[in-house]
C-alpha positions in Angstrom: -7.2 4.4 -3.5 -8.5 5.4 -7.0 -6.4 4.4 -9.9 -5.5 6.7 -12.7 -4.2 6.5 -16.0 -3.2 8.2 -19.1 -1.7 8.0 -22.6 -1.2 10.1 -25.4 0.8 9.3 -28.3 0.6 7.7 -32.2 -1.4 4.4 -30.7 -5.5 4.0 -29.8 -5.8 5.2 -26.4 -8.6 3.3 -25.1 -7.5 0.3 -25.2 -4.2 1.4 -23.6 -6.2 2.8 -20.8 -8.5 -0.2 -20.2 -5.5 -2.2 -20.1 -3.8 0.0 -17.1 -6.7 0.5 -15.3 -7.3 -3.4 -15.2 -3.4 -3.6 -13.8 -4.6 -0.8 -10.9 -7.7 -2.8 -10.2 -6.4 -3.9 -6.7 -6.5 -0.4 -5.7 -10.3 -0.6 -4.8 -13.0 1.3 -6.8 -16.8 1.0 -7.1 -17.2 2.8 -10.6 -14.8 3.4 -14.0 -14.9 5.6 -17.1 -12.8 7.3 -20.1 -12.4 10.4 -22.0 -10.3 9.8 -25.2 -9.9 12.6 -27.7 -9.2 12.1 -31.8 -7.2 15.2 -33.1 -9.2 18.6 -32.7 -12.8 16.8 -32.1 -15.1 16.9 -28.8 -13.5 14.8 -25.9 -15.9 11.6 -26.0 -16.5 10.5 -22.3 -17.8 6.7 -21.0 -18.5 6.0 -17.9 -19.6 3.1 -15.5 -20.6 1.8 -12.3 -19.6 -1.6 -11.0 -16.3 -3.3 -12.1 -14.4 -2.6 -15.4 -15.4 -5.4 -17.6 -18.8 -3.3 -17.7 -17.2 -0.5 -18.9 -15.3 -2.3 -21.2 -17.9 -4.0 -22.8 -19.7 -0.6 -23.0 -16.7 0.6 -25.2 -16.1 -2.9 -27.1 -12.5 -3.6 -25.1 -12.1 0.4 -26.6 -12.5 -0.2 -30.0 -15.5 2.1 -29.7 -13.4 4.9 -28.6 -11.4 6.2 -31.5 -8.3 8.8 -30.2 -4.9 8.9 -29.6 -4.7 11.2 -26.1 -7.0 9.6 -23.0 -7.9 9.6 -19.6 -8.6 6.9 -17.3 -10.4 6.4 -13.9 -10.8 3.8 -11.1 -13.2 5.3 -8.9 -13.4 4.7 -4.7 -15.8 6.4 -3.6 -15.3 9.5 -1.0 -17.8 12.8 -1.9 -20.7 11.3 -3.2 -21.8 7.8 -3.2 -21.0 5.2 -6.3 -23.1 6.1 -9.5 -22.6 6.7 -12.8 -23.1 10.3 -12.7 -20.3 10.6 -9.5 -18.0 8.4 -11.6 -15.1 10.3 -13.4 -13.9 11.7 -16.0 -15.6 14.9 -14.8 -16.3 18.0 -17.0 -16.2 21.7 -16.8 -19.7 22.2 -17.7 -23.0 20.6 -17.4 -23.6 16.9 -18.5 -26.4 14.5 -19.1 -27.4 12.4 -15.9 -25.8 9.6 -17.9 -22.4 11.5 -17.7 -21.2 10.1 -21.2 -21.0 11.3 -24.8 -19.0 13.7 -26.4 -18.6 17.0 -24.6 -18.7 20.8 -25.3 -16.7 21.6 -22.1 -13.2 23.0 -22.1 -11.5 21.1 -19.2 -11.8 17.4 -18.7 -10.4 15.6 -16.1 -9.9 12.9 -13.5 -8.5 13.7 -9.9 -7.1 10.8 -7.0 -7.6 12.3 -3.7 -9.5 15.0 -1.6 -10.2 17.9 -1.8 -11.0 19.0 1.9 -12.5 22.6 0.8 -14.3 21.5 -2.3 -17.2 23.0 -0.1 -15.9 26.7 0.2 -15.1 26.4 -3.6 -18.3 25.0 -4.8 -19.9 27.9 -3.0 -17.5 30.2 -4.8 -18.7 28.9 -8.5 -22.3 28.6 -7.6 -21.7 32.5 -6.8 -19.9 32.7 -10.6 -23.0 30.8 -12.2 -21.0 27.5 -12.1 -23.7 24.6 -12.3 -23.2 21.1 -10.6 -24.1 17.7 -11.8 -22.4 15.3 -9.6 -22.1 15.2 -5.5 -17.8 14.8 -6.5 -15.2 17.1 -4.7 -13.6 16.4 -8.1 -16.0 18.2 -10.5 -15.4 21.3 -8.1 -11.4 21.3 -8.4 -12.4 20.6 -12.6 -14.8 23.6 -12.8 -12.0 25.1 -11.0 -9.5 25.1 -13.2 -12.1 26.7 -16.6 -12.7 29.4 -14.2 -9.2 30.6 -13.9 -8.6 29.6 -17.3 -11.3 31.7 -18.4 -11.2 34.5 -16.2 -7.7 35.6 -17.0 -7.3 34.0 -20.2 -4.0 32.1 -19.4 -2.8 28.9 -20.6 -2.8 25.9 -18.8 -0.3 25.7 -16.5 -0.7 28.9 -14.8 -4.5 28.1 -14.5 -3.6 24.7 -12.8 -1.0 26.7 -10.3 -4.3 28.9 -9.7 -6.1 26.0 -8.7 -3.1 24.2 -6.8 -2.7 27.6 -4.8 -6.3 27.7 -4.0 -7.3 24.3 -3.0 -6.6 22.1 0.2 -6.0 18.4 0.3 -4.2 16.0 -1.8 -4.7 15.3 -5.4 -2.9 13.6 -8.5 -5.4 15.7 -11.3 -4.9 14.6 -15.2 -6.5 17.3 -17.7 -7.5 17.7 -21.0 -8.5 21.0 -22.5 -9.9 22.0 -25.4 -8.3 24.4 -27.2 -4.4 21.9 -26.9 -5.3 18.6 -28.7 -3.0 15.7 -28.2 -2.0 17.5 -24.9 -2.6 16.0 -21.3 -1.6 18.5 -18.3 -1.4 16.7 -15.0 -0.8 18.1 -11.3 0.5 16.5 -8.6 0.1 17.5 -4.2 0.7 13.8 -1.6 -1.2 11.6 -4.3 1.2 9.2 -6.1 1.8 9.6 -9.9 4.8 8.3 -12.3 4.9 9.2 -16.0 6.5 7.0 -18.7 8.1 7.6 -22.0 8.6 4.9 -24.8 9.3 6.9 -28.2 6.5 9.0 -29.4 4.3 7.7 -26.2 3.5 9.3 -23.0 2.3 7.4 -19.8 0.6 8.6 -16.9 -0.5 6.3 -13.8 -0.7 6.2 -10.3 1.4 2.7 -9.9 3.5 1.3 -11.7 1.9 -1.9 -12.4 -0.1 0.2 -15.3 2.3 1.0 -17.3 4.6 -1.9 -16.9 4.0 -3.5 -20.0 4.8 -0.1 -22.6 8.0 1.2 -20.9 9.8 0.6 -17.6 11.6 4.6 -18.4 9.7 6.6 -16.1 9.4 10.4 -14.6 8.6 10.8 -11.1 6.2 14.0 -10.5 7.4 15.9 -7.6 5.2 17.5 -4.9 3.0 20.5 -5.9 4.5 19.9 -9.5 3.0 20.1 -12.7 4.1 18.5 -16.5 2.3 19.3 -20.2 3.0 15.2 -21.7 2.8 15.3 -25.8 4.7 14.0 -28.5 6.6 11.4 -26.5 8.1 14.3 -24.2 6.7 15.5 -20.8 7.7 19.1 -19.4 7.5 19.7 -15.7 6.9 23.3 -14.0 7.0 24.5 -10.6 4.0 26.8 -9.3 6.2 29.4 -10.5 5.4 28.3 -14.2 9.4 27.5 -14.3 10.4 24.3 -16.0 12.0 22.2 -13.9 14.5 19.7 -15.3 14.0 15.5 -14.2 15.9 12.7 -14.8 14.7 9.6 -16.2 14.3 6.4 -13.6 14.3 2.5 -14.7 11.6 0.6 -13.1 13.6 -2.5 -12.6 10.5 -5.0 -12.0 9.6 -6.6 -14.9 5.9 -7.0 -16.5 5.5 -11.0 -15.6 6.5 -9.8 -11.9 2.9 -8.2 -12.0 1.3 -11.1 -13.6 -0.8 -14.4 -12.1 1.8 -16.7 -13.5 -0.2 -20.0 -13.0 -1.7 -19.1 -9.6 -5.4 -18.8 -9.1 -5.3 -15.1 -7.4 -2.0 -12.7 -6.6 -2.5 -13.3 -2.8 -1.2 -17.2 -2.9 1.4 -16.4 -5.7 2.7 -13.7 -3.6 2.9 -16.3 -0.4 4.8 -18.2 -2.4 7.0 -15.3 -3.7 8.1 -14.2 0.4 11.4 -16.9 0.3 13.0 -14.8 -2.9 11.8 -11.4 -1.5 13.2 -11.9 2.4 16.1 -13.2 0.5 16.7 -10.5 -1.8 15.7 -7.9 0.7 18.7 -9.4 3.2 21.2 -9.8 0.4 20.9 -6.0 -0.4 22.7 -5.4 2.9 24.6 -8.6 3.5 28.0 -8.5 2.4 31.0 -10.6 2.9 28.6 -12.2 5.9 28.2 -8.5 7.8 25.4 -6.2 7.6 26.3 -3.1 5.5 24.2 -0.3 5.4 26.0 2.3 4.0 23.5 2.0 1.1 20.7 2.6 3.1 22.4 5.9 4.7 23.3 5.3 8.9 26.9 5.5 10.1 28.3 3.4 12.7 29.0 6.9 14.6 24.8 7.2 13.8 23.5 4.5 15.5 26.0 4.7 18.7 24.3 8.0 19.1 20.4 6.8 19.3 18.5 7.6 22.3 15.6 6.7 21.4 13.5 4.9 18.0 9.9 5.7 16.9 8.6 3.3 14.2 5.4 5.5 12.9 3.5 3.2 10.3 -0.1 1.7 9.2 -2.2 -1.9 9.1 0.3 -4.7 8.6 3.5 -2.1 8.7 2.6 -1.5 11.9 2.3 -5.0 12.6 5.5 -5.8 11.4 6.7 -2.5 13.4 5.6 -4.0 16.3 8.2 -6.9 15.9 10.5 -5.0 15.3 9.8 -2.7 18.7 10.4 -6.4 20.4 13.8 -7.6 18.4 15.4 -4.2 19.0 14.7 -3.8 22.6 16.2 -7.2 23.3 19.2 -7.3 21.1 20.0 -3.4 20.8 18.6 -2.4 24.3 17.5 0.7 22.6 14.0 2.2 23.8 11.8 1.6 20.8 8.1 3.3 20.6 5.4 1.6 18.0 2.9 4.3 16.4 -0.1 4.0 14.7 0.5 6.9 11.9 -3.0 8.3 11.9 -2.3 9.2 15.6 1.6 10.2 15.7 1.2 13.7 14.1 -2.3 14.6 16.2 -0.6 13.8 19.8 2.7 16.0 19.7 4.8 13.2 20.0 8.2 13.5 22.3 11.5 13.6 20.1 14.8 14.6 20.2 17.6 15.1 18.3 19.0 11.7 18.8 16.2 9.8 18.4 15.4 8.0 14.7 12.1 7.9 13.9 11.2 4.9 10.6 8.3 5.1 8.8 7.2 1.7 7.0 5.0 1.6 4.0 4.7 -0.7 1.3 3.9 1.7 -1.5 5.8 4.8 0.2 2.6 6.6 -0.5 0.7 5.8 2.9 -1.0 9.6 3.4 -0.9 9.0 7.4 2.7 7.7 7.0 4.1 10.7 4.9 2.1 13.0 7.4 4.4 11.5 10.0 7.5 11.5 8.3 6.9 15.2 7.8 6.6 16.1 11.4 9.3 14.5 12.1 11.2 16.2 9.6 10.0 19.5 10.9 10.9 18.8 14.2 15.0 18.0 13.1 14.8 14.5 14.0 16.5 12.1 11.5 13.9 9.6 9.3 14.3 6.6 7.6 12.0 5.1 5.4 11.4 1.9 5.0 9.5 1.2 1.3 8.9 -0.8 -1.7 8.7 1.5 -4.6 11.7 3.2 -5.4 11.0 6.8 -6.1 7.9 7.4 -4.1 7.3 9.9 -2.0 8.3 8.5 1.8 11.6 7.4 -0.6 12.2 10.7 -1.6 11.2 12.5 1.2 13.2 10.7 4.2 16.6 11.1 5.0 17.5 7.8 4.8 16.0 4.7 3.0 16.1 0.6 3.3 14.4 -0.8 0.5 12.3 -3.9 0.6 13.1 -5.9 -2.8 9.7 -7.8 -2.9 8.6 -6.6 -6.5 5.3 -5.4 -7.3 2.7 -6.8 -4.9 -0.9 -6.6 -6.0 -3.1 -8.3 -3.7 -5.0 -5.9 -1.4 -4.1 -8.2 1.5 0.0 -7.9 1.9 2.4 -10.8 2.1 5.6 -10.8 1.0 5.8 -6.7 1.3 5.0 -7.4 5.2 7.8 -10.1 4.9 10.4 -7.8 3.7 9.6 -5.3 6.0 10.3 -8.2 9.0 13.8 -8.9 7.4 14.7 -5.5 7.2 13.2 -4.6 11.3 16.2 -7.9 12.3 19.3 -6.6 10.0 18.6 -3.4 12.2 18.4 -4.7 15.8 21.1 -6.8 14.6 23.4 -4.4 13.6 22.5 -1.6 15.6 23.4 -4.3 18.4 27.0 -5.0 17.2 27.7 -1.4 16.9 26.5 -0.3 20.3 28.6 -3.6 22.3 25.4 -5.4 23.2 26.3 -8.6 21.2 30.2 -10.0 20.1 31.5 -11.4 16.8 30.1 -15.3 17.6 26.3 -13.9 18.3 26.7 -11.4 15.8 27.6 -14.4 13.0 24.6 -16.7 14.6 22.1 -14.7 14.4 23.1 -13.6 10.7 23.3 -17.0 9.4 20.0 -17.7 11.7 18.8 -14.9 9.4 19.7 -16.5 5.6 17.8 -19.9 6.5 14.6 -18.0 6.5 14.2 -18.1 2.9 14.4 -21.7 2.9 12.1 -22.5 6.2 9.4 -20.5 4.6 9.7 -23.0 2.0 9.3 -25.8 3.9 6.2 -24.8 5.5 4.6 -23.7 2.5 5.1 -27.7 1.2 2.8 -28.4 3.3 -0.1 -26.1 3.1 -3.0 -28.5 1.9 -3.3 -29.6 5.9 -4.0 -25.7 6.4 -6.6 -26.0 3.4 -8.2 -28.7 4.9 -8.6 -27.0 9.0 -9.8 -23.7 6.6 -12.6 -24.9 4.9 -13.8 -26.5 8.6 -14.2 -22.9 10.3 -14.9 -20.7 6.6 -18.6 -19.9 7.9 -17.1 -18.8 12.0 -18.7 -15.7 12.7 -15.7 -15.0 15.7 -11.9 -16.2 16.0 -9.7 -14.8 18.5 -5.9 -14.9 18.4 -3.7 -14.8 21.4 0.2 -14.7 22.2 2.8 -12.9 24.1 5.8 -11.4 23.2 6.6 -11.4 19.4 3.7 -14.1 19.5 1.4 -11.1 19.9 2.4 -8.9 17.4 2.4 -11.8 14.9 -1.2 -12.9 16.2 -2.2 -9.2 15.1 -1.2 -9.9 11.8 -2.9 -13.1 11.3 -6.2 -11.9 12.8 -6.0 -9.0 10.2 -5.2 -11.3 7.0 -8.1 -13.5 8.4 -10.6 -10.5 8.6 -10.0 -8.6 5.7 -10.3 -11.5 2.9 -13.3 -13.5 4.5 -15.5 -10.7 6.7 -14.7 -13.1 9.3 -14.6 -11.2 12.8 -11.5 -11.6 14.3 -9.6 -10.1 17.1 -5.6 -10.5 18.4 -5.3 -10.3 22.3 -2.0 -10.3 24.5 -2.8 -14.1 25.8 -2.3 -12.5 29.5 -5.0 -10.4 28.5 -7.7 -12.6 28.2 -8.8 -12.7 31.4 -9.6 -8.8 31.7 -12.7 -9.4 30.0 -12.2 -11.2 27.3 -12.3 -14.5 28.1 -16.1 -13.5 28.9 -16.7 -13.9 25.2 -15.3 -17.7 24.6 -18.1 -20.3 24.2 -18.3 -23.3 23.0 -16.4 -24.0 20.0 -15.0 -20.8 19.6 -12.3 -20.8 17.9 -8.6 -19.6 19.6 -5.5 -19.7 17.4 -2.5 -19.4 19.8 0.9 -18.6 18.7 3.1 -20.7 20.9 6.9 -19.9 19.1 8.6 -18.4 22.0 10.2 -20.6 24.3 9.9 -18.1 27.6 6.4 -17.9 27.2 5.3 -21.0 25.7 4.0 -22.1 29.1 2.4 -18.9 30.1 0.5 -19.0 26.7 -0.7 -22.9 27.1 -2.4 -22.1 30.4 -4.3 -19.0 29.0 -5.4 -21.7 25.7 -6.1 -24.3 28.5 -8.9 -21.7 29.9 -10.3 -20.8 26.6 -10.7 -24.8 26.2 -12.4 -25.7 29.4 -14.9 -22.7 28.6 -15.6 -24.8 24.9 -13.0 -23.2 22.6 -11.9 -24.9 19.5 -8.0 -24.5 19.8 -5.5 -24.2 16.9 -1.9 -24.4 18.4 1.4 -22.6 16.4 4.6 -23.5 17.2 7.9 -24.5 16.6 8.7 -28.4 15.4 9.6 -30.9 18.1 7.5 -28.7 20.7 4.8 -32.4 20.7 2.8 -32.0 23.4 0.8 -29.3 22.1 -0.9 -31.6 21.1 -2.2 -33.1 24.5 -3.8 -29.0 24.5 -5.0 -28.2 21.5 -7.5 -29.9 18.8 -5.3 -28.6 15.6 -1.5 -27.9 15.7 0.8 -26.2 13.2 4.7 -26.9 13.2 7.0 -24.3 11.5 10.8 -25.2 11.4 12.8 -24.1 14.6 14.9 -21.2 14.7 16.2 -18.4 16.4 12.7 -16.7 18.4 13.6 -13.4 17.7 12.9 -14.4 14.1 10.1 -16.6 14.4 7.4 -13.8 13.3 8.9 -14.9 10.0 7.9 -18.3 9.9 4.9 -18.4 12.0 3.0 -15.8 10.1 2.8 -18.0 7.1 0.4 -20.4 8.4 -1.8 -17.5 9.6 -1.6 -15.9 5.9 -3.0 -19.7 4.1 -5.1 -19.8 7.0 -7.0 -16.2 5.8 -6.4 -17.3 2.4 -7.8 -20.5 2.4 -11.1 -19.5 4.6 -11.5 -16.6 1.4 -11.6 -19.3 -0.9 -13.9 -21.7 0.4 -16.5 -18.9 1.1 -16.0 -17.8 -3.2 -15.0 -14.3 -1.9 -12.7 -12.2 -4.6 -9.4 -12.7 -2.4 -7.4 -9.7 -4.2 -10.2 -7.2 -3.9 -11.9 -7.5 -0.6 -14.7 -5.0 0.0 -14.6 -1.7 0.8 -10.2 -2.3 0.8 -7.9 -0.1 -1.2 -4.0 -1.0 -1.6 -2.8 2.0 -0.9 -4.7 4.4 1.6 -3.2 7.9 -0.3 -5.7 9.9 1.3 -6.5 10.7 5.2 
């Protein structure tokens, strides 16, 4: 949520920061603005509401901004509702209601997060003749930081450990002041930030898709840490005022990872991108045919030990959580417990010291998810994260970690990062089933090599994806679609009905097929339509006779299952084949039709696929 960015250096800022922000525009934001600065003169500040391209038109693609230090802001909306006036940068004293020119103020600045009480402090400057322009939590934490800069006349570090000390909530802040040109001081609490060097040039964003195309050499900003970036150096301090010494990382994805590359939007391309990223993903661990995870940290002596598993997590990781809860029962035998993240810390969850709680988030920012992994810390239980960006916080934070190698992933609606996350919840039950006895050398080997066709299989269904384009643009204008399976069936269902949903506004809702009729079969009418996933062979029958009822009450059926499984067809109106495998790894295939499905029915509607409404990428606040 929110999208920052920064650069000071020998270069034109503005341009630089249009450029990132236009790379963080998946994030979600309603409003946009700079603040460049040109040696000693007044910070000039633009701002916007609406999408980008209005702001950069405002500023002539930046040419209108003349500077060499800047700040940048994608704005989602939280305190105060989207205007031009709420948008950021945000000043230390009083603007125009237009919220743009050059400014007199002595701190200017731009701030991902909450603060949760911006209240009690805006109370405090009001008191100390403060005066507000915007309804922003932001322009409080900014005001903020003048006041303790002026009050006891101290540089800017210790004024922004003043202000760290004082406020609650999460932030990523970027400042400029006044009296240090061709300085930017940021300060970091929960909300994600990197900073890049390249020569004489400093980078500041809060993804790494921003800054991809200047330098892939990059700092990562510990919690409650702050850093002074100039002259192609950046210093970090504790809250202390201590400097604090930080290697440099190489971001290993490269700059065309992040780009379109011939697609129409980043949510097909990255479909087509799951075969390499489940491949890659299982190759990390698979060595000489075995599963190895010494690089992601558990023993052998570990996992015999488990009690218990807790997999805490959000949206789709939770989805693909919830196959993994079913693979690791059945293979490992281990008791496995599926959490929704907002809810794990708030109910004083049950854990003890053998049990392994794994937290899965794409970005390894998720706010809920780090919340979680936290408590769990606190409580002595071993974590292990499972994320996408190396370096980020659930990375850094967890005991243990099992990256997902699917690259940058930039459409709002995950793919391939929900893939990887799938492969990683089999090499697990998988392993963790050899090492406890529950499985010998043969099934060990077949469900490995059942593992490596994956890639492949994906393949093959995405060849033939037109017939899925075709049943899309037949139910784009639906106003209800249910999905309904058991088993892994259901857990896959819940991630088709939330691709579906969140790309076309279509309501949609997954059910446990056995479900249905304890109450919601009451909503089925005629032509409804019910997508039923049909790839497990135990409950393939079970499932038919729950679409059966749906169809003699006028439901529409679309039927998913596994190739060669024929008379489906004698049920349902529309069928979907996916290659036949191992059905403790069919989640993996079946949840590709469901993904083109949502895709497609976005498309022929017009809607902007990457950026659905109201949607951020990363939720990095509560």
């Amino acid at each position: 949520m929110c999208g920052i960015v920064g650069y000071v250096g020998k270069k034109q800022a503005a341009p630089i920061l249009l450029e990132g922000l236009s790379k963080l525009e998946y994030r979600g934001y309603d409003s946009a603005g700079l603040a460049v600065r040109d040696g000693e003169n007044l910070a000039e500040v633009v701002k916007e509401k609406g999408k980008l391209k209005e702001l950069s038109e405002k500023v002539d693609g930046g040419r209108a901004l003349k500077g060499t230090c800047g700040i940048g802001h994608t704005r989602w909306a939280t305190h105060g509702a989207p205007s031009q006036i709420n948008a950021h940068p945000h000043v230390s004293g009083n603007c125009s209601r237009s919220g743009s020119g050059a400014v007199e103020s002595e701190v200017v600045g731009v701030h991902n997060g909450i603060i949760e009480n911006y209240q009690e402090l805006k109370d405090k400057l009001l008191r100390h003749g403060y005066q507000f322009y915007s309804e922003t939590d932001t322009e409080v934490v900014i005001k903020l930081i003048d006041y303790y800069y002026k009050k006891y006349n101290i540089g800017p570090i210790d004024a922004l450990a003043k202000t760290m000390v004082r406020v609650r909530g999460s932030y990523a802040l970027e400042v400029m002041f006044r009296d240090h040109p061709g300085e930017i001081w940021v300060a970091r609490k929960e909300s994600p930030m990197i900073i890049g060097i390249s020569g004489d040039d400093c980078y500041i964003a809060s993804d790494v898709p921003a800054i991809l195309k200047y330098t892939r050499q990059v700092y990562y900003i510990g919690n409650m840490e702050m850093a002074k970036l100039c002259d192609g150096k950046a210093e970090f301090y504790n809250l202390d005022g201590d400097r604090v010494e930080k290697e440099l990382t190489e971001i290993k994805w490269d700059a065309e990872a992040a780009e379109k590359g011939g697609f129409e939007h980043f949510m097909i391309k990255e479909i087509h991108e799951q075969p390499k990223a489940v491949e890659d993903t299982l190759n990390s661990v698979l060595k000489n045919g075995e599963i190895d995870l010494t690089s992601v940290g558990l023993t052998d002596d570990e996992i015999k030990k488990l009690s218990g598993i807790t997999i805490v997590a959000c949206g789709s990781a939770w989805h693909a959580g919830m196959v993994g809860q079913y693979v690791m029962e059945d293979l490992a035998r281990i008791p496995v417990r599926v959490e929704l993240a907002s809810e794990f810390r708030y109910r004083n969850p049950i854990l003890d010291e053998n049990n392994l709680v794994i937290i899965i988030s794409q970005s390894g920012e998720t706010a809920d998810s780090l919340a979680a992994l936290r408590e769990a810390k606190s409580r002595g239980v071993t974590t292990l994260g499972i994320v996408n960006v190396m370096g980020s916080s659930i990375a850094r934070e967890a005991d243990k970690v099992f990256y997902t190698l699917a690259g940058p992933e930039i459409s709002v609606a995950t793919t391939k990062a929900y893939s990887a996350q799938l492969i990683t919840m089999y090499c697990l039950a998988v392993k963790f089933a050899k090492v406890r006895g529950l499985i010998d050398d043969e099934k060990y080997s077949e469900l490995i090599s059942e593992m490596t066709t994956i890639p492949a299989k994906i393949d093959h269904i995405l060849m033939d994806k037109e017939r899925i384009q075709w049943f899309a643009s037949k139910y784009a204008y639906a106003h209800d679609i249910f999905f309904i399976g058991r088993g892994i069936d259901y857990a896959v269902t819940l991630e088709g009905s939330l691709k579906l949903k969140e790309i076309s506004y279509i309501h949609s809702e997954a059910y446990a097929a056995g479900e249905l009729k304890h109450g919601t079969i009451s909503l089925i009418e005629d032509d409804i339509l019910v997508v039923g996933a049909l790839t497990q062979p135990d409950l393939y029958e079970k499932t038919i006779s729950n679409m059966v009822e749906c169809k003699a009450r006028g439901a529409y059926l679309f039927g998913l299952t596994m190739a060669g499984n024929y008379k489906t067809e004698d049920t349902c109106n529309f069928v979907s084949y996916i290659p036949r495998i191992d059905a403790h790894f069919a989640a993996s295939l079946a949840v590709i039709p469901l993904q083109l499905l949502g895709y497609y029915v976005s498309v022929a509607k017009g809607l902007d696929v990457d950026k659905p409404r109201n949607l951020a990428k990363s939720v990095t606040v509560e």
